[in-house]
N, C-alpha and C positions, 0 to 999 in steps of 0.2 A: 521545488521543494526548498523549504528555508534550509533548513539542517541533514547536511549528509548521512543517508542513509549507511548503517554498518556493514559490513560485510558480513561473510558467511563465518568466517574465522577469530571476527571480533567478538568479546561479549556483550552480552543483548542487557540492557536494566529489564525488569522484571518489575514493571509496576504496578498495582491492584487490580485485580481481573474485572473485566469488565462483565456485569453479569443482567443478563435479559430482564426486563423488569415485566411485570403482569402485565395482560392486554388490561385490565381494569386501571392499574397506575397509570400504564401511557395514554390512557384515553384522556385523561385528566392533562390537559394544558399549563397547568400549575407544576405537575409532581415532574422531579428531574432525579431519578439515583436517590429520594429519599432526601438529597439536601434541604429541601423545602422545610423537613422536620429538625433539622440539630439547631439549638438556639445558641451554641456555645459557641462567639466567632472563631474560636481557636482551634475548634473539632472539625468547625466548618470549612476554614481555611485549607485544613489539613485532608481533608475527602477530597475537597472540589478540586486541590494539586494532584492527590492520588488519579480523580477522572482526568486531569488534564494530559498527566504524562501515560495514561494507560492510551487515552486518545492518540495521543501522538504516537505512541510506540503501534498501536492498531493500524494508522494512516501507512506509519511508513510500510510494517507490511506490507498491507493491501498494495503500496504500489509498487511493491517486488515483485508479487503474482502478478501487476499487468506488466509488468516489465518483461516479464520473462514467458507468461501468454505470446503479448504483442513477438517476442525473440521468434518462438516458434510459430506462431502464423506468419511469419517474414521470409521464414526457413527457404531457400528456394530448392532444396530436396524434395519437398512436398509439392504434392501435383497438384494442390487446392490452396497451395502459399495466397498470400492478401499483399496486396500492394502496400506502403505506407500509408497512403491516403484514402485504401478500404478500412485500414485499420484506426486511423483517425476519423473516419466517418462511426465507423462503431463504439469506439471508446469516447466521443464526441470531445476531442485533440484536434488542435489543428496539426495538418502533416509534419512539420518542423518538427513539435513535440515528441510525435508518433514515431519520427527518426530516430529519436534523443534516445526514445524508451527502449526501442530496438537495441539499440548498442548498450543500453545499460540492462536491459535481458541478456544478449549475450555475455556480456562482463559477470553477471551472475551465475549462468549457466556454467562459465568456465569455470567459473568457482566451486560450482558443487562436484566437477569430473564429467555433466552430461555431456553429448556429442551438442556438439554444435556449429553453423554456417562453416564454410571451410576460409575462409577469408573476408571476415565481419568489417574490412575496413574496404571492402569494394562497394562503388556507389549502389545504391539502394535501388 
């Protein structure tokens, strides 16, 4: 991740929703969110920053939820726990990563109050 993901306690930017386009626009290779159509580089500029930071703020999510997936399929409480490198075979991560994401699921986890590993800093 270039940019540190916020926490739970931080506040989040709130940037332009990103909003599902027609199957008929997306079949169209050309159409992107409509920018195809504003002629005003100024209008344009200004959308295509809104898509950029809604992106990004979308990305970081999503990699919270596998962050904190991957936490609890690691869980070793659970009787069908996933090794590291079931879980990098799935999320298609190399193991390393899949470690990284573990501890930064439970770092997450703690943060919301849910239970989690009893000692996240024993080897994996």
């Amino acid at each position: 991740m270039a940019e540190p993901t916020p926490r739970r306690n931080e506040s989040r930017l709130r940037p332009a929703p990103l909003l599902f386009e027609p199957a008929a626009a997306a079949a169209d290779p050309e159409h992107f969110f409509d920018l195809e159509s504003i002629d005003d580089p100024r209008a344009l500029l200004e959308r295509a920053t809104e898509l950029t930071l809604a992106f990004r703020a979308a990305t970081d999510r999503a990699v919270e939820f596998q962050a904190v997936a991957a936490a609890q399929l690691a869980d070793p409480r659970r009787f069908d726990r996933l090794s590291p490198a079931d879980i990098a075979e799935r999320a298609e991560w190399t193991e390393d990563y899949a470690k990284k994401m573990i501890e930064f699921g439970w770092d997450l986890l703690r943060g919301t109050g849910e239970s989690v590993h009893a000692n996240p800093s024993d080897p994996l």
